[in-house]
N, C-alpha and C positions, 0 to 999 in steps of 0.2 A: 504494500500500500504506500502511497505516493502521502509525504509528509506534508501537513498543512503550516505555514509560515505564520506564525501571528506576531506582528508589530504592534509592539505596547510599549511605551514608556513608564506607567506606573505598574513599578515593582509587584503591588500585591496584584492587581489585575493581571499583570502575565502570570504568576504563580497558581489564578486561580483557574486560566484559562489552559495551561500546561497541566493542573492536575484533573483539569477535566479530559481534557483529549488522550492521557493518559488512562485515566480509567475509561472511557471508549474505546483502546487498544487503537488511538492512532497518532500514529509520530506525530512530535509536533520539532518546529526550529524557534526560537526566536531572537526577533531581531531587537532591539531597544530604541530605534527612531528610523525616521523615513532614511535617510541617507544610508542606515545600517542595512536596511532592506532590499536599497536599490544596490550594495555592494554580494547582499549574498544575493539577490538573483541577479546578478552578473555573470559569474561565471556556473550557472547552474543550464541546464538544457531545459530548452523553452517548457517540456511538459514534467519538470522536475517535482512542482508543488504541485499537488491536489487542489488546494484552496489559503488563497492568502487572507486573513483577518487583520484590517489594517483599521488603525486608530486613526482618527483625522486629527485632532490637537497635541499636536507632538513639535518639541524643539528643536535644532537647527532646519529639520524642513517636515512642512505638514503632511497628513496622511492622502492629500487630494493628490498634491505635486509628487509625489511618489508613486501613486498609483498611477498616476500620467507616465513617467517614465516609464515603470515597470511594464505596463502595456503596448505604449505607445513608442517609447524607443528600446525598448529590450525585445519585446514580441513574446513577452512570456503570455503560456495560456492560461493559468489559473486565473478563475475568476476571484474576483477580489471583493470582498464584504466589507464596508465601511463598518467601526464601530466608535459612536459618539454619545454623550452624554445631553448632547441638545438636538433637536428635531430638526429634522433638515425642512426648505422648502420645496414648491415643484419645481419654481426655477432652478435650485442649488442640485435639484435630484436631476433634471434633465442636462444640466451644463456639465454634469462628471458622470452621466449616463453611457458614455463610450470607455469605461476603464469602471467604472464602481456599479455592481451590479444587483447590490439589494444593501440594506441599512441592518443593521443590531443593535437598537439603542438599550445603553447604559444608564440603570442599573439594567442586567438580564438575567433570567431565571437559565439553570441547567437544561433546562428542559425545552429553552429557546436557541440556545447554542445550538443543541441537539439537533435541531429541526434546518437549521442551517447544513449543520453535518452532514444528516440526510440527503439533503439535495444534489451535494456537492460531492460531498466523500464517499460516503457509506455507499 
């Protein structure tokens, strides 16, 4: 099974997010911010990840501009899940509609990750 990359910058949120795809029995990598993201899918082959979980408010560069790259100039194919603690709008959903292909807002229950998982991974 093809490991899922999740970009998180806060510590406990990746820990919580690792021990969940862990006890789902699926690899996970993570990255600690966009830039750290866009260096491991660099040199990884375009169908390396499963599914990237990518944070949008994150330090030296955000979870949008990163998912642009990783799409758009890498050519990776995992689809990429935004995950934010504020509600995007239609315009914000249509403008990063070409690289960001569904939302997970923050706080999230197990059992919504999950359903993501399904989609994508599982």
């Amino acid at each position: 099974m093809s490991p899922v990359l999740v970009v998180e910058d806060n510590e406990i949120n990746a820990e919580i997010i690792m021990t969940l795809l862990e006890e789902y029995g699926i690899p996970g990598e993570l990255a600690v911010d966009g830039i750290d993201s866009v260096e491991k899918c660099t040199d990884k082959p375009k169908d390396y990840y499963s599914l990237i979980l990518m944070d949008i408010h994150m330090p030296r560069m955000n979870g949008y501009e990163a998912a642009r790259k990783i799409k758009m100039d890498l050519g990776i194919n995992a689809p990429i899940v935004a995950q934010t603690a504020t509600h995007t709008t239609e315009i914000s959903i249509k403008e990063h509609g070409e690289y960001i292909i569904d939302y997970l807002y923050k706080p999230f229950k197990p059992d919504q990750l999950f359903a993501i998982l399904q989609r994508f991974v599982v």
